[in-house]
LOLODREN-29521 format. One record per residue: x, y, z of N, C-alpha, C in turn; residue in three letters. Coordinates in pm, whole numbers, plus 32768, in hexadecimal, padded with zeros to 4 digits. Example, Ala and Ser with C-alpha at 12.3 -4.5 7.8 and 13.67 -1.06 7.14 Angstrom:
// residues 2
85277DC7830C84CE7E3E830C85287EB6830Cala85057F1F82C485577F9682CA850A80038313ser
This chain:
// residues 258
BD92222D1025BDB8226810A5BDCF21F8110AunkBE4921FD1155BE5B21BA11A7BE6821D61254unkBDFF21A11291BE2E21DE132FBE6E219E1383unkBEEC218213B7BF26211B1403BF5521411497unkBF2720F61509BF1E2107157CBF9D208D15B2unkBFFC20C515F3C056207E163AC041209916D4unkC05C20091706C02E1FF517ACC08E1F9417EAunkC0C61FF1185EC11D1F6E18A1C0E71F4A1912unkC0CE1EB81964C0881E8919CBC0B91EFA1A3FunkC0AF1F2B1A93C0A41F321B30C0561F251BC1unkC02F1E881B99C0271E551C04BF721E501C27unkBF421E8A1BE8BE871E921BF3BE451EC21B7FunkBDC01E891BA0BD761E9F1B20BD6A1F181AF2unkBD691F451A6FBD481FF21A52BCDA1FFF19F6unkBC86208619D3BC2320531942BC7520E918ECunkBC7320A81870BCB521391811BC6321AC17DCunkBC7122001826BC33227717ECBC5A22D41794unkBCA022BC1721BCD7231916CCBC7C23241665unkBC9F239D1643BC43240115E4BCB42447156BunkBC85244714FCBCAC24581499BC6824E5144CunkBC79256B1453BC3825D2141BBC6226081394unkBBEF25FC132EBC23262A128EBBEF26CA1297unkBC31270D1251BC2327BE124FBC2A280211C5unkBB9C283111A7BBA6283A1113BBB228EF1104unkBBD42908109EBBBB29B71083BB22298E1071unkBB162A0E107BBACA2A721065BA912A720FE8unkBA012A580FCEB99D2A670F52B9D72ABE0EDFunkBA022A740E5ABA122AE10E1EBAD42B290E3FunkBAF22AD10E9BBB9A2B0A0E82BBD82A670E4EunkBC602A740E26BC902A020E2ABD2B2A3B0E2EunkBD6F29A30E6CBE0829DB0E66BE4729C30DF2unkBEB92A170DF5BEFB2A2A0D75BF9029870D56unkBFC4297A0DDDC02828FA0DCBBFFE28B60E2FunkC04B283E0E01C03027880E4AC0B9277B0E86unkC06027640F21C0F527130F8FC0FA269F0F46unkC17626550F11C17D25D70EFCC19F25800F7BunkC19925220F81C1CD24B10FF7C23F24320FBFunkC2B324100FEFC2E623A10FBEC37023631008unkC38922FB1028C39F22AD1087C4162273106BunkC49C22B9109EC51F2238108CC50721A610E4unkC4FF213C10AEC50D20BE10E3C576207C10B7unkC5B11FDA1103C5EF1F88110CC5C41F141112unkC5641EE41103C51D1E52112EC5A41DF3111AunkC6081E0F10D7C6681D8E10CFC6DD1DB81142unkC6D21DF711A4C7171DFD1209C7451D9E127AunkC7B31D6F1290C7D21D2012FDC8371D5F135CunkC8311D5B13C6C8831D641440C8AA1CE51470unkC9171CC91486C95D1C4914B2C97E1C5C1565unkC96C1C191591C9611C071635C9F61C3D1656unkC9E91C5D16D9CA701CB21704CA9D1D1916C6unkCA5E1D5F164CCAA61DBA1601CA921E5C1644unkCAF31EBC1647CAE41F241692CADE1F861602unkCAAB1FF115E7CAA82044157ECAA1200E14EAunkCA681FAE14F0CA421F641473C9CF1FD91412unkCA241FC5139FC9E020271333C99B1FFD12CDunkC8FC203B12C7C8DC20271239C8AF209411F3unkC87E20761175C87620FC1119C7F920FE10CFunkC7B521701081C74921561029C72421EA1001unkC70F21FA0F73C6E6225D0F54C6AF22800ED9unkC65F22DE0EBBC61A22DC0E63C65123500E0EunkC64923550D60C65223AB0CF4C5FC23E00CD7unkC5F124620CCAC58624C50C9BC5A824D20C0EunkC542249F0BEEC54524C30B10C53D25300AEFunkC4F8256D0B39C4EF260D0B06C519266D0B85unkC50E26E00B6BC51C27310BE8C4D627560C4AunkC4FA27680C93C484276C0D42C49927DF0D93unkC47F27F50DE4C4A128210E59C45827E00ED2unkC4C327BD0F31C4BC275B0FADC4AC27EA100BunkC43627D11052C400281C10CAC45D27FD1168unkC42F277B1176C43E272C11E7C462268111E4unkC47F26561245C4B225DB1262C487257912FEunkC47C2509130CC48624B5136AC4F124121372unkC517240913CAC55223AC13ECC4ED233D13FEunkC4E022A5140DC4BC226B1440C51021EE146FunkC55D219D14D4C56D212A14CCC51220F41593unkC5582058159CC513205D161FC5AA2048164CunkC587200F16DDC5DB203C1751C66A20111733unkC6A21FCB16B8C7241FB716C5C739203B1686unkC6E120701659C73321111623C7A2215E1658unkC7FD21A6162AC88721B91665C881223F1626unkC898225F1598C8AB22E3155AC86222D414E7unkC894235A14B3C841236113FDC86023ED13E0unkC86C23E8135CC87F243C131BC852243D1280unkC82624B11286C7DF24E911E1C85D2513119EunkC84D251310F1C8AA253F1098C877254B0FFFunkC86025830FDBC86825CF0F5EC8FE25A20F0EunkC8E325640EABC96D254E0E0AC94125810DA6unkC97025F10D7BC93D25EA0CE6C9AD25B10C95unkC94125BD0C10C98325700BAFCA38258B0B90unkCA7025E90BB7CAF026430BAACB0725F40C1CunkCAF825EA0CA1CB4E256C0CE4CB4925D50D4BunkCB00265D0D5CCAEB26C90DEACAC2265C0E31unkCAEB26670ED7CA8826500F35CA8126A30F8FunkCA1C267E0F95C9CF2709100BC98D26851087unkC9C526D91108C966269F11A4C8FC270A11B2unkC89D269E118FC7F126DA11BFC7DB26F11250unkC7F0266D128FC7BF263912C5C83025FA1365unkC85825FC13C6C8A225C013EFC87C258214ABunkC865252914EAC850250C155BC8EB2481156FunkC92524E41599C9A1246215E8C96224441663unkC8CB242A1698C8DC23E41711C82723DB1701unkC7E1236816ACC77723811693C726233D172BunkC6A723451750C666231C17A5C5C022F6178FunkC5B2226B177FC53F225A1766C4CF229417A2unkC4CC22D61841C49C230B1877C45923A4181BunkC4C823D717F4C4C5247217A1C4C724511720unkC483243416E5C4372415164EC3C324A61623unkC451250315C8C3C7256015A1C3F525BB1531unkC3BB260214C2C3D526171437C3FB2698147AunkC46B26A91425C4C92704140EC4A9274F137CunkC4832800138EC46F28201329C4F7289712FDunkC515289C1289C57428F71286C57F29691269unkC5D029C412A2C5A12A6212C6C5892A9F1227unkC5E42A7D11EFC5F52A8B1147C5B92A0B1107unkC5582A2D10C2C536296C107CC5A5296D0FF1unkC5BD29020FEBC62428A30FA7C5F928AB0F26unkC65228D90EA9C65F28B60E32C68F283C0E33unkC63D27ED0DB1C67F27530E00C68A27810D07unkC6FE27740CE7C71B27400C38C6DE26D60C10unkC6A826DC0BAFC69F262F0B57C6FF260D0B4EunkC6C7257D0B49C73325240BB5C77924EB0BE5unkC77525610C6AC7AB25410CF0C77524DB0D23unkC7E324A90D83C7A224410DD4C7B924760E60unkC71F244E0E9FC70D246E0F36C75524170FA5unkC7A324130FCDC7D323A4101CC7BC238A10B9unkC7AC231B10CDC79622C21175C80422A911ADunkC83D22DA11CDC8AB2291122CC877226812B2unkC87121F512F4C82921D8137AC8C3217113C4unkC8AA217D143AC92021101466C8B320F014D8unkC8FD2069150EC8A620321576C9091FCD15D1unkC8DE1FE81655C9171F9C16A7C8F61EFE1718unkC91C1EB316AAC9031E4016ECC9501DCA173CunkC98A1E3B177FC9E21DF917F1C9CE1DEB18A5unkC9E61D9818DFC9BE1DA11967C9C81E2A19A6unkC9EA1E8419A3CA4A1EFF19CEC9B31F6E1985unkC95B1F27193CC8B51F7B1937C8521F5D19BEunkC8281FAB1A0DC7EA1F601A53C7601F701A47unkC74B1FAF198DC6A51F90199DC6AB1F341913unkC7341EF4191EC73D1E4818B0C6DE1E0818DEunkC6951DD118AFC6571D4918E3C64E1CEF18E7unkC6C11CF5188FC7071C571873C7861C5F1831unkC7EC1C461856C8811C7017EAC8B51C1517BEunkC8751B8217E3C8851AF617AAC83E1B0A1711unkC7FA1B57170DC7821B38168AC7DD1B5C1647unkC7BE1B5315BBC7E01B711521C7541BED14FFunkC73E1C3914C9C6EF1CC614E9C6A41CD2144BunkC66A1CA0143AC60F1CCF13B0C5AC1D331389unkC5821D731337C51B1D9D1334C4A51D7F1380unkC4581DB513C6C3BB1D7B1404C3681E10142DunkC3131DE81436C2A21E5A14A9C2AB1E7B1516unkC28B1E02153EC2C21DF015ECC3591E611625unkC35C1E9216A3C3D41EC116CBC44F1E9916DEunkC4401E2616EDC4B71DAB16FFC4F61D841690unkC4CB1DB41619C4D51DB315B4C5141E301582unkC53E1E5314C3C5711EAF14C6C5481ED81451unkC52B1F6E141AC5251FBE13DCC5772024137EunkC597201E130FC5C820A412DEC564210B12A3unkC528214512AFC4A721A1128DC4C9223B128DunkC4CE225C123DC4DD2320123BC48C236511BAunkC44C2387121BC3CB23E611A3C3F3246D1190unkC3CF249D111AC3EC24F310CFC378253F10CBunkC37E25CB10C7C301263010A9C329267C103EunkC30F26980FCAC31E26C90F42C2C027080F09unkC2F4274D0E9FC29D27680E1BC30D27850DB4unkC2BB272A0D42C2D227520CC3C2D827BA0C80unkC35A281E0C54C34F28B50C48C2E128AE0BCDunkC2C328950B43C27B288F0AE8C1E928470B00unkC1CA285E0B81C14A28040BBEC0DA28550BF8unkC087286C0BABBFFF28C70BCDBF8A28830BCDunkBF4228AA0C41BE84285D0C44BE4128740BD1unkBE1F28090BBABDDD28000B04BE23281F0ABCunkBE9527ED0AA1BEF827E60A5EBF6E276D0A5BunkBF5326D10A9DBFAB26C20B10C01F267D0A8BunkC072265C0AB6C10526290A56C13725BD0AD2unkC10F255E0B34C159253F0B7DC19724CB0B7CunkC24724D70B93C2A424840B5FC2A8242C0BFBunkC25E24330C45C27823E40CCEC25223500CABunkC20D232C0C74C1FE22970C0EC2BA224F0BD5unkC2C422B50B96C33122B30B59C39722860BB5unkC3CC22D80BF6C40222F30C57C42322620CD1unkC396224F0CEAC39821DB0D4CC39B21560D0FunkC35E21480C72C39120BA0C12C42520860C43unkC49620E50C6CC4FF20BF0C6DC54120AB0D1FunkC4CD20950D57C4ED20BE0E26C55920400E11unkC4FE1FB70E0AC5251F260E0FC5D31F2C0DEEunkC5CD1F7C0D7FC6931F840D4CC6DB1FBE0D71unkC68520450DAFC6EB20730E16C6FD205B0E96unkC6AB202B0EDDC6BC1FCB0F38C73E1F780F55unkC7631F420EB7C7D81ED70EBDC8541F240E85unkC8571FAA0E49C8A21FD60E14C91020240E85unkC93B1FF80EF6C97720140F5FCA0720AE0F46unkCA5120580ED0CAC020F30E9FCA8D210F0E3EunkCA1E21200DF7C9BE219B0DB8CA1921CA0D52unkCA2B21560CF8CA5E21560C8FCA05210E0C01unkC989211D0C46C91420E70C08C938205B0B83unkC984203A0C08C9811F890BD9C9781F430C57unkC9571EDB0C5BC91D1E5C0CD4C9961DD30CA4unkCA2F1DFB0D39CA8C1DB70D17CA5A1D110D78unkCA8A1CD10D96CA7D1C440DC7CAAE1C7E0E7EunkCB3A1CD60E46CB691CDB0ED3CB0D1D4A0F30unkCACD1D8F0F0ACA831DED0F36C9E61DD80F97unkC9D31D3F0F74C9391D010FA3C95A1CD10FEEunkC9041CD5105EC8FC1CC01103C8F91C1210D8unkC9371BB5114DC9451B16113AC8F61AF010F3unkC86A1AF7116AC8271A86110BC7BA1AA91078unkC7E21B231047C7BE1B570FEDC8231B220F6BunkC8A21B3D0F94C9181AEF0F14C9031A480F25unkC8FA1A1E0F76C8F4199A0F7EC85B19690F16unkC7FE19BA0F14C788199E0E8AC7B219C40E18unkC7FE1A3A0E50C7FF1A4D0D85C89519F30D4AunkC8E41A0B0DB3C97E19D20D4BC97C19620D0CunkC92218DE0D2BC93218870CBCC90318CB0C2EunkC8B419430C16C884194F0B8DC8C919D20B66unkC91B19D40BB9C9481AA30BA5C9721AA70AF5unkC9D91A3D0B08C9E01A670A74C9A11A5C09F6unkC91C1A020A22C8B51A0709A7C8651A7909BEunkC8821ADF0A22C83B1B320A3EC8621BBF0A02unkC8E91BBE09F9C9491C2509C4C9721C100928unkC9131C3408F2C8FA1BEE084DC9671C6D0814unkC99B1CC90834C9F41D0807E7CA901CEA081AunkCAA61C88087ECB0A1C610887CB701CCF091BunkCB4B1D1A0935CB7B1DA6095ACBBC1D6F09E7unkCB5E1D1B0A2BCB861D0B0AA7CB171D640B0EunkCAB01D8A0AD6CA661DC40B3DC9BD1DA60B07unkC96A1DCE0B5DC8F11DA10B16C8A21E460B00unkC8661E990AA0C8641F030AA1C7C81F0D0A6EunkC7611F640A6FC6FE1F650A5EC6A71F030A26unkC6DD1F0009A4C67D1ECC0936C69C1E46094FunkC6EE1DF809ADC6FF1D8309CEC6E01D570A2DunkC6871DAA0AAEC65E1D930B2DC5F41D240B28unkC59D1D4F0ADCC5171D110ACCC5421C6A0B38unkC58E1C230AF6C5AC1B850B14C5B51B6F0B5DunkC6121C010BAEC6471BED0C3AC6051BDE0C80unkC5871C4F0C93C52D1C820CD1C4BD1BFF0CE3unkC4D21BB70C83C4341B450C64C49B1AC50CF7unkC50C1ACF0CD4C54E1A950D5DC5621AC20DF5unkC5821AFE0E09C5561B5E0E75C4C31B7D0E92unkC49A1B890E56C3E41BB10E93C3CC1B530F1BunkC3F61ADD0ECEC3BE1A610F20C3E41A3E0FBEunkC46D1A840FB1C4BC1A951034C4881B0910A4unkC46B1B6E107DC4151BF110CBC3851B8710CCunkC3501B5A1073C2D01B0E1096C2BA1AC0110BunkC31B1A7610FBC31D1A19116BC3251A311213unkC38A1AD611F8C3961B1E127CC3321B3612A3unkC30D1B841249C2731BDA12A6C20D1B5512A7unkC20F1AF312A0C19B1A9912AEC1F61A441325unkC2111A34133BC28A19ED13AFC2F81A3B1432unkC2CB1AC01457C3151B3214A1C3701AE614F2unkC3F11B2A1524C3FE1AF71589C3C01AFE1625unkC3B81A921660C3721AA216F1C3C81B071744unkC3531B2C1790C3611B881803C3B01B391860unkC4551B9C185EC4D81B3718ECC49F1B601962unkC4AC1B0F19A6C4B51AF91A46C4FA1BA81A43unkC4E31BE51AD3C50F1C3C1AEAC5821C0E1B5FunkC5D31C851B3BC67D1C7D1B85C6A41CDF1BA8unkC7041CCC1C33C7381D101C61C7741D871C3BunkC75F1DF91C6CC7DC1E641C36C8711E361C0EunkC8C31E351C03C9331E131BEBC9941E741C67unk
């Protein structure tokens, strides 16, 4: 279990009083299905300075079948839009999900009136865009280059998922969310979701690690790097998200409205 508390300075000391309440049935009852939890990310995301509606992507495959309850957005303040999407394997898409004008301010799960047959798999999709151009005036910097971080100044692709596994009963469990998330890291990079990882598809300084070895990396020759060949990639890249989160970028000077 994890409890995580986010805090932005304003200006005086505060002490945190949050409280966390667990709620059990009732002696002798138990429930019959499990909310699952699970998280589209991007950690290999870049935003390039001056860019206005800059897009990235990420999404996850369900191995088996589900049904999707609800949804959340998460990015920070260069956030611009986003949108949810459903592919099945037949090449349907379906809009879950849609905010053309997102606001970090209004961050809050969206449940749907009908819950979602989601097919084995489908893939859940992230569409997020972000605006990092002077013309934001809660940018905080439009000189920066925009990476993954914690911090607000920093940037996020994050969208959680609320589910269950249709074949998934208490004391009984079958759960493919293991499964499922083994593969976040590839889809992450798998941008046109053609479940191969092309060269042209990876944010700068992500191709700039792997392309000296791409093609010892692409052992079937194909031109793309596809599951069973990630492993290598991944042992290269780690090191690069490592280094971020141990090195953030600093907090910019604050600036003028525009």
């Amino acid at each position: 279990m994890g409890f995580q508390m986010h805090y932005t300075p304003y200006g005086k000391a505060s002490v945190d009083n949050s409280k966390m309440g667990l709620y059990f049935y009732p002696e002798g009852e138990t429930p019959t299905y499990i909310m699952r939890n699970a998280v589209i990310i991007d950690p290999f995301m870049e935003v390039e300075p001056g860019k206005d509606m800059h897009k990235e992507i990420s999404y996850l495959q369900f191995p088996k079948e589900a049904i999707l309850f609800s949804a959340m957005f998460h990015t920070h303040v260069r956030g611009q839009a986003a949108r949810l999407e459903m592919i099945e394997k037949d090449g349907k898409r379906t809009t879950l999900l849609n905010l053309p004008r997102f606001d970090f301010n209004w961050q809050t799960v969206y449940h749907f009136d009908e819950p979602v047959r989601v097919p084995a798999g489908a893939k859940i999709v992230s569409n997020n865009w972000y605006d990092n151009s002077v013309r934001s005036g809660s940018n905080p910097d439009p000189k920066q280059t925009v990476v993954w971080g914690d911090q607000s100044w920093e940037e996020m692709l994050y969208t959680s998922l609320f589910y269950q596994w249709t074949d998934e009963r208490v004391g009984a469990e079958a759960d493919a969310t293991k499964e499922m998330l083994s593969c976040r890291m590839f889809c992450s990079l798998d941008d046109n979701l053609d479940e191969k990882i092309q060269l042209a598809e990876m944010n700068p300084r992500i191709r700039a690690a792997v392309a000296p070895k791409f093609a010892e990396f692409d052992g079937n020759k194909d031109g793309g790097i596809d599951k069973s060949e990630f492993k290598p990639v991944l042992a290269v890249v780690q090191p690069i998200l490592a280094n971020e989160r141990a090195n953030p970028a600093p907090r910019p000077a604050p600036r003028a409205n525009p």
